[in-house]
Phi, psi and omega in degrees: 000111170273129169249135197325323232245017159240025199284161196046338202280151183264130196251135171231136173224138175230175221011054200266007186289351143195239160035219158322295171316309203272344182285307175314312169297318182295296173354264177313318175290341186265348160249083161083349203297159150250117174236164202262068203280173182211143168198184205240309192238137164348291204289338203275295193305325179288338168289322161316294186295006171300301165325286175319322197276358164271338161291327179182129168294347162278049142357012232231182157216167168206138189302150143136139156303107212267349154290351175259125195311339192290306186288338159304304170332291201285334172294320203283310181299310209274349188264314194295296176298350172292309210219019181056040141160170181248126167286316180250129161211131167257112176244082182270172159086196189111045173324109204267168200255291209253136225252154169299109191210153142013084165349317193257017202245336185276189181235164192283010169226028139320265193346292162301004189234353179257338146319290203269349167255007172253315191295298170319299189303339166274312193273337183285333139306307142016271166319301204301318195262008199284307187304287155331317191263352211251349181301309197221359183080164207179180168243144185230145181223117184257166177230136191264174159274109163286010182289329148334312169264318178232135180297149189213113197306141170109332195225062169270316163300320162310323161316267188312323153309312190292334173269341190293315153322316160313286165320281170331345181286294171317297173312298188319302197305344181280313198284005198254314195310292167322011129240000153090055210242083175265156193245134189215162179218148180248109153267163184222150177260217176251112192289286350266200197059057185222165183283311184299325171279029219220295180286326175302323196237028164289347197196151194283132187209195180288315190276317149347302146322331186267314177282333179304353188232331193281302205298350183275335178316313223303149192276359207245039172051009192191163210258156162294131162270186159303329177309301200281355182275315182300319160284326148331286177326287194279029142263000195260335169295330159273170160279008171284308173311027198295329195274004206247108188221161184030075203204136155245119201246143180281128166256035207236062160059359194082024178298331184193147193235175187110216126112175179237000000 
């Protein structure tokens, strides 16, 4: 589906060098957006936008981690500067430094560093872009857990990022609203066609072990892939959603219901 109302507007997709994100970059770029891609390393971004650029020459990407608040900044700037201001931010990828195990199994800087790599990294583009986007108003679309809503042994930090993400979903659409600025969220189950779903079954493990049974769950016999997770983002991302502001919609075959 192509949508009208993305012809010119500056799009920031953060983690987009593949999977979700970058399924997400084709979107907004096959309906007019100019977009912006992110990634932690050169070659991954160039190949994504190589890719892109068969959809659209507008293109662009920019390097940088996105848990460190300085390199949002300079993404948040540097997207700003294409077209005087950002319309769009999608804030996906946010890779955890630490795989989902056992509560009593981490260490105490375990805790913190599985924590501080999902979480800083979804909202600190967020923040970086708050300035850029309050110019004309916008969409901000995060992407979440359902680890968040139900609980899953092995994903009590995983967990706790995904409501956090929730909540904060709510607050940002109040405090946002007063520049017409709407905040939405994407939860996700275990996806496939992902980077992630690439490290879960490379190797046996705790996390391995874990996902391996979700995928026999699904009612609709197989899990979302990234494309159908990716309509989401970017119907949330329009003005067909204009009324839909602080809402988390779950995308996951109907593994579970409920939630907050």
């Amino acid at each position: 589906m192509r949508y009208a109302d993305f012809e010119d507007k500056v799009a920031l997709v953060t983690g987009a060098s593949g999977g979700l994100g970058l399924r997400i970059a084709e979107k907004l770029a096959a309906s007019g957006a100019i977009v912006v891609i992110n990634s932690r390393t050169q070659e991954s971004a160039e190949k994504a936008v190589a890719g892109l650029r068969s959809i659209s020459d507008r293109v662009s990407y920019a390097l940088g981690d996105c848990a460190d608040y300085a390199a949002a900044t300079r993404l948040a700037e540097t997207a700003a500067s294409i077209n005087g201001g950002i319309d769009i931010v999608v804030s996906s990828g946010a890779q955890g430094s630490v795989s989902p195990m056992p509560f009593a199994d981490m260490t105490g800087a375990q805790l913190v560093e599985a924590f501080e790599s999902r979480f800083f990294a979804r909202i600190f583009p967020v923040h970086a872009a708050v300035p850029h986007l309050k110019t004309r108003g916008g969409a901000v679309v995060m992407v979440g857990t359902d680890a968040g809503r139900h609980p899953t042994p092995g994903e009590s930090i995983v967990g706790a990022v995904g409501a956090s993400v929730i909540l904060m979903t709510k607050a940002l659409a109040k405090e946002f609203s007063r520049w017409k600025i709407r905040v939405n969220s994407v939860s996700l189950t275990l996806t496939s066609d992902t980077p992630s779903w690439e490290r879960i079954f490379a190797q046996e493990n705790f996390q391995h072990r874990l996902f391996s049974k979700l995928v026999e769950r699904f009612p609709s016999g197989r899990p979302p892939t990234a494309e159908e997770v990716a309509r989401v983002a970017v119907f949330l991302s329009s003005e067909e959603s204009a009324q839909v502001t602080g809402q988390t919609i779950s995308v996951n075959g109907g593994l579970s219901f409920g939630g907050w």
